[in-house]
C-alpha positions as CSV (number, residue, x, y, z in Angstrom):
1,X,33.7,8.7,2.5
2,X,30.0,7.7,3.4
3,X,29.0,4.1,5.2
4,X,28.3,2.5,1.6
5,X,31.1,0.8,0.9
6,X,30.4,-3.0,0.9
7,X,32.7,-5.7,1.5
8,X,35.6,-6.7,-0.6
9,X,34.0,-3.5,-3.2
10,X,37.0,-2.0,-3.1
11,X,38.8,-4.5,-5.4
12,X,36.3,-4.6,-8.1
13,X,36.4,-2.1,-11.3
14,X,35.1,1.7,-9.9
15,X,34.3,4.9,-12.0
16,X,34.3,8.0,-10.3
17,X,32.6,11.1,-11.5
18,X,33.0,15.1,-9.9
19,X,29.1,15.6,-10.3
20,X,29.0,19.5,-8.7
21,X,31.4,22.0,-6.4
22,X,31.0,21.5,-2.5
23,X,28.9,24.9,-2.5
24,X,26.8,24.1,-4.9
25,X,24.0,22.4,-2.5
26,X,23.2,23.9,0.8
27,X,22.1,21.5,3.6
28,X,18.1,20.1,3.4
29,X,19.0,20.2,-0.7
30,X,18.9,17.4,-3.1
31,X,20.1,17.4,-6.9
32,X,19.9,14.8,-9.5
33,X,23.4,13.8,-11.2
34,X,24.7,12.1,-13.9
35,X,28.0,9.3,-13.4
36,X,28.2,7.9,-16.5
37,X,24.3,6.8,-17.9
38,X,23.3,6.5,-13.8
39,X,21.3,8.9,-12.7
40,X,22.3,9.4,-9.0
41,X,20.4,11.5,-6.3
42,X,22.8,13.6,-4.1
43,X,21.8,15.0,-1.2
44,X,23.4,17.4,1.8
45,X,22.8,17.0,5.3
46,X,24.2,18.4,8.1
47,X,27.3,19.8,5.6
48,X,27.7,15.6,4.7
49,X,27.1,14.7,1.1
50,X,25.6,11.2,0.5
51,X,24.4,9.4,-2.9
52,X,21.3,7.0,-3.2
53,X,19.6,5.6,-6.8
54,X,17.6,8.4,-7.9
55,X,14.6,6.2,-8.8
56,X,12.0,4.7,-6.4
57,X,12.1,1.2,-5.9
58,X,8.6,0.8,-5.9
59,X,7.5,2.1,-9.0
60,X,10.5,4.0,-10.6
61,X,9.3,7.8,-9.5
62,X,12.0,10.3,-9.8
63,X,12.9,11.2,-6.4
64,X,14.2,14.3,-6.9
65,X,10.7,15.3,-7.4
66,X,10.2,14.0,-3.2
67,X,9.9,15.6,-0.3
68,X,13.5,15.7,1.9
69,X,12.9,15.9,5.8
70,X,16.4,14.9,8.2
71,X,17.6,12.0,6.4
72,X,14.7,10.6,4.5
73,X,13.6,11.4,1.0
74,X,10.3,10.1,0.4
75,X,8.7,9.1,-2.8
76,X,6.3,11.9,-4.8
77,X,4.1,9.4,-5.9
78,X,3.6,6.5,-3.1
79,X,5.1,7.6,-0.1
80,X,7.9,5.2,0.3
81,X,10.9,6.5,2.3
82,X,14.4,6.1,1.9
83,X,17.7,6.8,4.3
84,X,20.0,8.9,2.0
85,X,22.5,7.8,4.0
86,X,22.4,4.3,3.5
87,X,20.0,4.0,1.0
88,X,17.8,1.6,3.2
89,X,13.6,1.5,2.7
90,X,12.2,2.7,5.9
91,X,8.7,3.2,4.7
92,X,6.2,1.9,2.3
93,X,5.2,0.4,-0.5
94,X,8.1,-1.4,-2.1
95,X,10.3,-4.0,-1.1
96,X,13.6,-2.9,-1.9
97,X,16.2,-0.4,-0.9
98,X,17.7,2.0,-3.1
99,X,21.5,1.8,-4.2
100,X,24.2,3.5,-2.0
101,X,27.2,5.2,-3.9
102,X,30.8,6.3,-2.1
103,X,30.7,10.0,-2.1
104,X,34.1,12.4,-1.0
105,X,34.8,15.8,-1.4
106,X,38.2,17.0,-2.4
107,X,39.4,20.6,-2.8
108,X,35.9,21.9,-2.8
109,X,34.3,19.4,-5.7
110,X,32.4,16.3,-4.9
111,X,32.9,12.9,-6.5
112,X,30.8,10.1,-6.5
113,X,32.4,7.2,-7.4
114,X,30.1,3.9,-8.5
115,X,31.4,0.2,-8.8
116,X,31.1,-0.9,-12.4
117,X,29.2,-4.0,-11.9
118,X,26.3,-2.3,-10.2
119,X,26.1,0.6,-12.7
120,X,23.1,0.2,-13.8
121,X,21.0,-1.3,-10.9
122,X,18.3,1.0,-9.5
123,X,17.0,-1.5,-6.7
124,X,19.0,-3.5,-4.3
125,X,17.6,-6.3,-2.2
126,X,18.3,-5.7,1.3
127,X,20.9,-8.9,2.8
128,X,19.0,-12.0,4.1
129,X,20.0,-15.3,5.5
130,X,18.5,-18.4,4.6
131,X,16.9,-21.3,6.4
132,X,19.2,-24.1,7.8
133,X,17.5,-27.4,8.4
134,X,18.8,-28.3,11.8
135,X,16.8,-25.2,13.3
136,X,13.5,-26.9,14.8
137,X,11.7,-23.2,15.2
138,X,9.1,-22.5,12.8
139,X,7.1,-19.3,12.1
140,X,3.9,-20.0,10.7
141,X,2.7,-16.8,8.4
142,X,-1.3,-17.0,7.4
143,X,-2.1,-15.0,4.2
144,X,-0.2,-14.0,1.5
145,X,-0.4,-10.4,0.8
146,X,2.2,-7.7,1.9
147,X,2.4,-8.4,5.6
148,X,3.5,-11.6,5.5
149,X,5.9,-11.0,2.6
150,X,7.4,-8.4,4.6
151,X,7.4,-9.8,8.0
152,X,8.8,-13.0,6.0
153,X,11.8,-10.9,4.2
154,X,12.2,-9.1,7.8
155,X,12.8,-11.9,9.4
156,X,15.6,-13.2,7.0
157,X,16.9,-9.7,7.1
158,X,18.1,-10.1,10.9
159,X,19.1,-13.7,10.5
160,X,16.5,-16.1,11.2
161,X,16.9,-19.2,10.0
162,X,13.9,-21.1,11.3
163,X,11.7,-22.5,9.4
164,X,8.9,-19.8,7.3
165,X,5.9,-21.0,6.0
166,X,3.4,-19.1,4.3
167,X,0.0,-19.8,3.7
168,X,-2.5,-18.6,0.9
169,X,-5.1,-19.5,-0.8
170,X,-4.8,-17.6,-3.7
171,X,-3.0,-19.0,-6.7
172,X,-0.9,-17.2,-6.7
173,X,2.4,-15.9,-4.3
174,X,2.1,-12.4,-2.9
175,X,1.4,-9.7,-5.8
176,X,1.0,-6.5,-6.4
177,X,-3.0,-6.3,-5.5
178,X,-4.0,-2.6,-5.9
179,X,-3.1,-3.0,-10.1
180,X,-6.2,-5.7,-9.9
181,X,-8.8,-2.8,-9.5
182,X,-6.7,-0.1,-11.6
183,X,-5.6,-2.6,-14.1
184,X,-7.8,-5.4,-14.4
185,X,-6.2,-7.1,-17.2
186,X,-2.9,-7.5,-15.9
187,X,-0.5,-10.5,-17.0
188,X,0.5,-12.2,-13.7
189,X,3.7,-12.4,-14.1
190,X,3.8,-8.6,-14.3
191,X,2.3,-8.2,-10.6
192,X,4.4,-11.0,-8.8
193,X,6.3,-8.9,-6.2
194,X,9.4,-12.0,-5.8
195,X,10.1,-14.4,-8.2
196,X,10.1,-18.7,-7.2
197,X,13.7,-18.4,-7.3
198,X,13.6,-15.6,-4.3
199,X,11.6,-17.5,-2.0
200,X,13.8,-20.6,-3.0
201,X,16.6,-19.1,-2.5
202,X,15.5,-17.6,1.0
203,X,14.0,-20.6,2.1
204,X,11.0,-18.9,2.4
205,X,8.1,-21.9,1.9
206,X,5.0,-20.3,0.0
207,X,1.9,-22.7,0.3
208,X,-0.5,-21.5,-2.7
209,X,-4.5,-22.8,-3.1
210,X,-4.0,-23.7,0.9
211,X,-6.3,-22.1,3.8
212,X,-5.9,-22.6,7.5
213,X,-9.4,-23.3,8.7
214,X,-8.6,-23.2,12.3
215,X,-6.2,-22.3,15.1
216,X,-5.2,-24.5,18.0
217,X,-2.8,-21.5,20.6
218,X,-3.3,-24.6,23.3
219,X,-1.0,-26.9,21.0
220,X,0.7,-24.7,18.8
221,X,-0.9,-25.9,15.7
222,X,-3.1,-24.9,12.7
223,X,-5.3,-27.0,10.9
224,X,-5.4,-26.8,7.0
225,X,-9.0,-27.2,4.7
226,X,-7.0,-30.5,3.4
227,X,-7.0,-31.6,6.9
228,X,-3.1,-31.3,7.8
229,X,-2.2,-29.8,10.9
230,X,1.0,-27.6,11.2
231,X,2.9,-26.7,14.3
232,X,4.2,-23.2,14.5
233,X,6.5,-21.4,17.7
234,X,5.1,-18.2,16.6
235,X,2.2,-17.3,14.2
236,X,1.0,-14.1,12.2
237,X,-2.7,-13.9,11.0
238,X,-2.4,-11.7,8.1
239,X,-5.4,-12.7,6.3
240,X,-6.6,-9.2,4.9
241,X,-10.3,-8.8,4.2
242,X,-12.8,-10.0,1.6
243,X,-14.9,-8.2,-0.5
244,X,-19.0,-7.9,0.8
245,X,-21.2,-9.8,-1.2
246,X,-24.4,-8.5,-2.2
247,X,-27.4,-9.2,-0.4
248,X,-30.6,-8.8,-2.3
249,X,-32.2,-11.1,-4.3
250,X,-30.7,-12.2,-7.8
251,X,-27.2,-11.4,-6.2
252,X,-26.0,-15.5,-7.2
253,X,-27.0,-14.9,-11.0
254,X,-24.0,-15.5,-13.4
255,X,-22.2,-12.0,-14.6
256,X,-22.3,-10.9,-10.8
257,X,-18.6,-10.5,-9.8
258,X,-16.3,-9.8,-6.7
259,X,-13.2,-8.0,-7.4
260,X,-11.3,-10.2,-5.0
261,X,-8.2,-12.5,-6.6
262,X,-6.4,-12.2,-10.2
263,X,-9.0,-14.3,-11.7
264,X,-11.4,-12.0,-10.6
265,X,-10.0,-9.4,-12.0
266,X,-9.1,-11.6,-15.4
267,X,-12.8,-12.2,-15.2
268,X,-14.3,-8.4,-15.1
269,X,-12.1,-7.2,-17.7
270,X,-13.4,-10.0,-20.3
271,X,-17.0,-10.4,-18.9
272,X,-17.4,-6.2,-19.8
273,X,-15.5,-6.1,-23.3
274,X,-18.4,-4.4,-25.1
275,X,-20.9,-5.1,-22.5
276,X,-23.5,-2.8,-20.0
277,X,-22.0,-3.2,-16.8
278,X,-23.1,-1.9,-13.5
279,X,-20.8,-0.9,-10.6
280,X,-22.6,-1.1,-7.2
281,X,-20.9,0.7,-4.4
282,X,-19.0,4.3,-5.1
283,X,-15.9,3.4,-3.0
284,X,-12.8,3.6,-3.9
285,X,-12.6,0.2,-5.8
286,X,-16.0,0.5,-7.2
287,X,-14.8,4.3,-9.2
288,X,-11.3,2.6,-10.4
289,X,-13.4,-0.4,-11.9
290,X,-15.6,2.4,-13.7
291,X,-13.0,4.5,-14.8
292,X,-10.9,1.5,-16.3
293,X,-14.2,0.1,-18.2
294,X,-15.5,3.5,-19.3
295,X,-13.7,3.0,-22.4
296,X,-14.0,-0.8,-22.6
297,X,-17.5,-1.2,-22.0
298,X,-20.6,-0.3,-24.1
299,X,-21.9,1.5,-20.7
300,X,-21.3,1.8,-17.3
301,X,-23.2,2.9,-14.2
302,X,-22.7,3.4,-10.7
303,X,-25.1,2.9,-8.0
304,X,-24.3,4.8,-4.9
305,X,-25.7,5.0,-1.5
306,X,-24.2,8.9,-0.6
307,X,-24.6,12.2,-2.8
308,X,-21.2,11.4,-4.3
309,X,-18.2,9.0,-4.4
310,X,-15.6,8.9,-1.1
311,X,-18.0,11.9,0.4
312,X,-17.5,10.4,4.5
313,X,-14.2,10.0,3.4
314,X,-13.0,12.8,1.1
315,X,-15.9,14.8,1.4
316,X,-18.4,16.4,-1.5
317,X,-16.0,18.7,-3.3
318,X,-13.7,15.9,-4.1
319,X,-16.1,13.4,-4.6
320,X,-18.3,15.4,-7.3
321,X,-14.9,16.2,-8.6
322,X,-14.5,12.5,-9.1
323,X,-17.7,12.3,-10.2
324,X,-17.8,14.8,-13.2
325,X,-14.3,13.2,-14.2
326,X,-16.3,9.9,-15.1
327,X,-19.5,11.5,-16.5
328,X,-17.4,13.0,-19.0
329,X,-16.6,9.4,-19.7
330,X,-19.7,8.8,-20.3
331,X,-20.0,7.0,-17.1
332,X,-23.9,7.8,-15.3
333,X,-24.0,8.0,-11.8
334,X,-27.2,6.8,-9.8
335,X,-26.1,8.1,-6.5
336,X,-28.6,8.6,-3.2
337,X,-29.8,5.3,-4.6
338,X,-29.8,1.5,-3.2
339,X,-30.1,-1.9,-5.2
340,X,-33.4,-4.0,-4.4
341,X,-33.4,-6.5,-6.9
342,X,-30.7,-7.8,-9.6
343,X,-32.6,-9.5,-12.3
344,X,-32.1,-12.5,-14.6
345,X,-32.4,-14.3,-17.3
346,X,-32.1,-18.1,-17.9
347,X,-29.6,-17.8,-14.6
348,X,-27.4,-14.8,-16.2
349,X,-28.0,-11.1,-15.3
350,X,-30.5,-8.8,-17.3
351,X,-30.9,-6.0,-15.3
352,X,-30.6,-4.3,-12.1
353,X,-33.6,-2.5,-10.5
354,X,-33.3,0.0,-8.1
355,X,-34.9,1.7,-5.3
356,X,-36.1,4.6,-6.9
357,X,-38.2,2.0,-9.5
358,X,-35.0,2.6,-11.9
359,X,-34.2,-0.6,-13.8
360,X,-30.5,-0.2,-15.4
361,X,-29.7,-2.8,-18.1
362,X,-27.0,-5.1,-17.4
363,X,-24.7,-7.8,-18.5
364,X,-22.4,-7.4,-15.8
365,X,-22.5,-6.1,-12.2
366,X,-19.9,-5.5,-9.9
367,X,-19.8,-5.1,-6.0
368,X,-17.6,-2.8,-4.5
369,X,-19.5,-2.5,-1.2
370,X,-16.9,-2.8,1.6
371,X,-15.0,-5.1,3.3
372,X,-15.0,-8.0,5.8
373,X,-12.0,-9.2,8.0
374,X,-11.1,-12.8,7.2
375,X,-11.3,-13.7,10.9
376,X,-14.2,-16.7,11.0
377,X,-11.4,-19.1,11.4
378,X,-10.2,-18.1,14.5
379,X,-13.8,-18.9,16.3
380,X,-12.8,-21.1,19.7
381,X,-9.1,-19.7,19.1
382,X,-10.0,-17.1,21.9
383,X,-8.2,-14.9,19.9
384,X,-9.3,-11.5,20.6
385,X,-11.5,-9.3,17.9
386,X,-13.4,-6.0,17.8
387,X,-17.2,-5.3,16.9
388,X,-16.4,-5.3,13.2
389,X,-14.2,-9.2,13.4
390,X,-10.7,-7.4,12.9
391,X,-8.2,-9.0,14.9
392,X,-7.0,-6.6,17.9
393,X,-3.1,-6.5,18.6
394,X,-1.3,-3.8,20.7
395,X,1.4,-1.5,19.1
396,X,3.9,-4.2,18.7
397,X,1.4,-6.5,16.8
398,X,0.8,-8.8,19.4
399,X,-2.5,-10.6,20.2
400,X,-4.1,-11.3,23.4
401,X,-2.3,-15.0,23.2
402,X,1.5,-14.8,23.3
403,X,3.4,-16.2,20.6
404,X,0.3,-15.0,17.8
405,X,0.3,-11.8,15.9
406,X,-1.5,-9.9,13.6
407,X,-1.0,-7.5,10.3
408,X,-2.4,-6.0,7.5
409,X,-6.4,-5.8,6.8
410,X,-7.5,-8.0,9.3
411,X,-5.8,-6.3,12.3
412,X,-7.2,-3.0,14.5
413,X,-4.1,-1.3,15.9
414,X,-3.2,1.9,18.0
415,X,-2.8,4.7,15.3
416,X,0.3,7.2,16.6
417,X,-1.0,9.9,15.1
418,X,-4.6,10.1,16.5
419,X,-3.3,9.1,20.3
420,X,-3.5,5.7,19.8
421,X,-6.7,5.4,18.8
422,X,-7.6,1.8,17.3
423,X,-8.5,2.2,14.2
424,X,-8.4,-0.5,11.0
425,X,-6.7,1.0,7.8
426,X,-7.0,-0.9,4.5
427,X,-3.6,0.3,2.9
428,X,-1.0,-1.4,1.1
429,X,1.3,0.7,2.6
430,X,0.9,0.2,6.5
431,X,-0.1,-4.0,5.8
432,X,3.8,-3.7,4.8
433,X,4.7,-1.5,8.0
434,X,2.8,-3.9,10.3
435,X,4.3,-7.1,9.1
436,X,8.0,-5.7,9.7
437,X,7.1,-4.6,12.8
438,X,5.3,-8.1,13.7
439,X,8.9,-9.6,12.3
440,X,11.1,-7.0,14.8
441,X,9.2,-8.2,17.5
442,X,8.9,-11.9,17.4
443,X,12.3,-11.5,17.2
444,X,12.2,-10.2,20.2
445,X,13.4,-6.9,19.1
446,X,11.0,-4.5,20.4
447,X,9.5,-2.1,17.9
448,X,6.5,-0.2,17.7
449,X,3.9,0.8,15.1
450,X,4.5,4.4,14.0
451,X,3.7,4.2,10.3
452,X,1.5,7.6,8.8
453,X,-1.2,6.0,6.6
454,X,-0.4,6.8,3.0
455,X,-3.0,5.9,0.1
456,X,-3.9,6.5,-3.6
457,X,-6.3,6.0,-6.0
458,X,-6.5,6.4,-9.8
459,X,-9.1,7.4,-11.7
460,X,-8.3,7.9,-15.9
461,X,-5.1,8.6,-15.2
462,X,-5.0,11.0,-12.4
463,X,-3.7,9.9,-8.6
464,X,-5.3,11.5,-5.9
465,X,-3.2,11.0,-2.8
466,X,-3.7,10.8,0.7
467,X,-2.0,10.4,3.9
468,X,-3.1,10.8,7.7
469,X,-6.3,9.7,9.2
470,X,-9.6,11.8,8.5
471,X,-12.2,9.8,10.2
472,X,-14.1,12.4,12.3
473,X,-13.5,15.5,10.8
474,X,-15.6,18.6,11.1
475,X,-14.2,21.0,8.1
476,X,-11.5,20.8,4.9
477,X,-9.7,23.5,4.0
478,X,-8.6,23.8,0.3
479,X,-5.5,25.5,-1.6
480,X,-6.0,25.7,-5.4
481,X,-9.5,24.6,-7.0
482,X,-11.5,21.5,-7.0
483,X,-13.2,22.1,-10.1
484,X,-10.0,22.6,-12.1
485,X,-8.9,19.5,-10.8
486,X,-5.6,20.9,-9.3
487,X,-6.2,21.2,-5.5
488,X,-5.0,20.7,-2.0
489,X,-7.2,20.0,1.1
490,X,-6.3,19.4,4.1
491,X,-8.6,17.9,6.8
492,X,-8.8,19.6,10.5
493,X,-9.9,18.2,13.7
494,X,-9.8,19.6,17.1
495,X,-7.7,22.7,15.4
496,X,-4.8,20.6,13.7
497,X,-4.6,19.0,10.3
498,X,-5.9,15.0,10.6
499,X,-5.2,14.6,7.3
500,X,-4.1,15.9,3.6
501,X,-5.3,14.8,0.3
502,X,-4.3,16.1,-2.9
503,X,-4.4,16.3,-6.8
504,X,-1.4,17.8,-9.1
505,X,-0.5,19.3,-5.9
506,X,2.8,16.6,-5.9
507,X,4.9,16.1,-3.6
508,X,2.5,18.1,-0.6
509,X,1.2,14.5,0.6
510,X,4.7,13.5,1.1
511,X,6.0,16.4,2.9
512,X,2.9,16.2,5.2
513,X,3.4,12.3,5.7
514,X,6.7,12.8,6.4
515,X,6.3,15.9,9.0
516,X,3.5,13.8,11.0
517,X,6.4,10.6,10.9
518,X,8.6,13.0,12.8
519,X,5.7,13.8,15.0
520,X,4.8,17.7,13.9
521,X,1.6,19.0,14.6
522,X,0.4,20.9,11.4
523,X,-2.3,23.5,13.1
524,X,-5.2,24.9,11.3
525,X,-3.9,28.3,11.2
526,X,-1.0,27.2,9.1
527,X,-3.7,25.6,6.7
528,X,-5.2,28.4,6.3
529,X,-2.8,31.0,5.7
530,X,-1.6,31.9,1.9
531,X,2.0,31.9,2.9
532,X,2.6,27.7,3.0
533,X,6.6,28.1,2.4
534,X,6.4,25.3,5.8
535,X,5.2,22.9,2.8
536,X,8.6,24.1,0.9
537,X,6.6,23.6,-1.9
């Protein structure tokens, strides 16, 4: 028998099913089996069977279609990781962990064997405590998105029953944030990661339309825009980033938006129904907003500052892949360009002129043209920062000012990967890593940072995929071809692979993500030769 039995299980109604013969799997091999209507994903390691959900519980993916390295299947699509032993999540995105089923082998078949009641769950929330009142400590948890959540579910997770309050000043409680720009018109009760009843049952206080406006490490205490102060034992600043606003003049008219919160998003998709909108900025935000309205809006453009989309960080292959992908979409592309004026009428947008004399006609414009780290508040806080405002913490999260960490966005870290160079990475993914790490160790349970960046984008339909860290790299190497939009390419510095990015090339990201977790050094001679069987493709 494996470790997943629970508690008093064994008393409760159980159907067992022989799903294959003992010799059927060798070890390193995962198959997906039937008990009952479940769909169960067993997998042999070191000669043990074990049996996990077969879904991922982040978006459903069949992991069967995942990369297997040691113990840990991780997802095709996303990157999440499970322990096929236990089932546990033990990287991101997604909250939850997968179902764990009692496997034995008997007379050379193996039978997994599945408590009734939980037949048809695919997810399963990790065991948390709650708060109880008499506990004076309180963690204080600025920002809403996924490092707070996490660090906040963390924390419950190894029974901590201080006080949690979280702070946001979006309307809404932590959600899922990259549908906004691949999904603008999203019901919000579609992208809430926990319901009210979680946090209420969790004791996990979620303050909504709130902002902390300033922090006081002297007293312990953060002051709120209504005026409030709150006293916290230990703080995270997980405040993400905010979008750039434009600069040049015309860039207050009416119809010039900010993809930033769910009414932003509300706002794009119904401001270009059947309107001429303009996307300024070719990032990675600015193409999915252009790919979702190419067949909403009477026309779309995109004003770039490069020869092509994601060309620092992709390079020009991939981005006039990308490129051509929306042109066929009718989507025109004025790239090697800049905007100098946006121009209005009667205080709404007409037009957008552009430094080349071009003047694009517009009813909408949108500004995808970086990022800033929401940091201002913590001016006076002698909080440290770098030259860009993100909030510096070594590898256990931790500020310069004990008792105050940072995740997420807003926080420059030491990336394992590249050496420990500091670096600031906007993904969902490692904002989830950082706030259980931050969690671990304000618990005083030392734990480092040694997430592998993982990232995705979506552009009509197709995910490109990414993991690693790129910045700085002098050549790509590709498997497969660019132009017929099936490729591999992996990114070499210094002679080893930084980073991997791929399209239809599923699950390669994943195996890669997963060999640089274990700490492998892919080399650029094994990018470049034909025979990849390493990539167990």
């Amino acid at each position: 028998m494996n470790q997943c039995q629970e508690p008093g299980e064994q008393q409760e109604e159980e159907v067992t099913q022989m799903v294959c013969e003992e010799g059927d799997l060798k070890d390193g091999q995962m198959r997906e089996v039937a008990v009952e209507e479940q769909n169960v994903l067993l997998v042999r390691t070191k000669g043990q069977y074990s049996a996990v959900g077969s879904r991922c519980s982040h978006y459903n993916a069949p992991l069967i279609k995942g990369a297997l390295v040691g113990e840990r299947v991780r997802c095709p699509f996303h990157g999440a990781s499970f322990n096929v032993k236990t089932g546990d999540i033990e990287e991101y995105p997604g909250l939850d962990c997968l179902p764990c089923y009692k496997v034995k082998v008997e007379d050379g078949k193996v039978y997994v064997t599945i408590n009734k009641s939980t037949l048809k769950l695919t997810k399963r929330v990790k065991e948390m405590c709650s708060v109880e009142p008499d506990i004076k400590h309180t963690i204080v948890l600025i920002g809403g998105g996924p490092a707070a959540l996490v660090c906040a579910e963390t924390l419950r997770q190894h029974c901590y029953q201080g006080r949690i309050i979280m702070v946001t000043k979006d309307s809404l409680p932590p959600f899922d944030k990259p549908k906004l720009s691949k999904a603008l018109n999203v019901d919000s009760s579609g992208i809430l990661l926990r319901s009210s009843d979680f946090y209420q049952q969790y004791g996990i206080e979620v303050w909504t339309q709130k902002e902390v406006v300033s922090v006081n490490p002297a007293d312990k205490a953060v002051k709120l825009n209504d005026g409030t102060l709150q006293h916290y034992d230990q703080l995270l600043i997980s405040t993400g980033c905010r979008a750039r606003p434009l600069s040049c003049p015309g860039s207050d008219l009416a119809g010039v938006k900010l993809l930033q919160s769910y009414e932003d998003a509300k706002e794009i998709h119904s401001s270009g129904l059947g309107q001429k909108a303009v996307v300024i900025g070719a990032s990675f935000i600015g193409m999915e907003v252009a790919s979702y309205l190419s067949d909403k809006a009477t026309s779309v453009a995109v004003v770039g500052s490069s020869r092509y989309p994601y060309e620092r960080s992709l390079g020009p292959e991939i981005g006039k892949m990308s490129m051509q992908m929306l042109e066929e979409q009718n989507v025109k592309f004025y790239m090697n360009d800049a905007v100098t004026e946006i121009k209005g009428e009667n205080g709404k947008v007409k037009g957008v002129l552009l430094k080349s004399g071009k003047v694009l006609e517009a009813d909408v414009v949108i500004a995808g043209i970086g990022v800033i780290p929401n940091s201002d508040f913590l001016s006076g806080s002698k909080l440290g920062v770098d030259s860009r405002k993100a909030v510096t913490v070594d590898k256990f999260m931790r500020t310069n000012i004990p008792d105050i960490f940072s995740a997420g966005d807003v926080a420059s870290f030491p990336l394992t990967i590249r050496g420990d160079q500091r670096v600031n990475v906007g993904h969902w993914q490692m904002s989830q890593s950082h706030g259980r790490v931050a969690a671990l160790n304000m618990l005083n349970k030392p734990t480092k940072i040694e997430s592998v960046p993982f990232f995705w984008t979506v552009l009509l339909g197709k995910s490109i995929r990414y993991t690693g860290y790129g910045e700085g790299y002098t050549e790509i190497i590709f498997k497969g071809k660019v132009e017929e939009r099936k490729f591999l390419a992996f990114y070499i510095k210094d002679e080893v692979v930084v980073a991997v990015a791929s399209l239809m090339f599923d699950p390669v990201v994943s195996r890669v993500a997963e060999l640089m977790a274990i700490g492998q050094i892919i080399t650029k001679a094994q990018a470049q030769a034909d025979d990849l069987s390493w990539l167990q493709m």
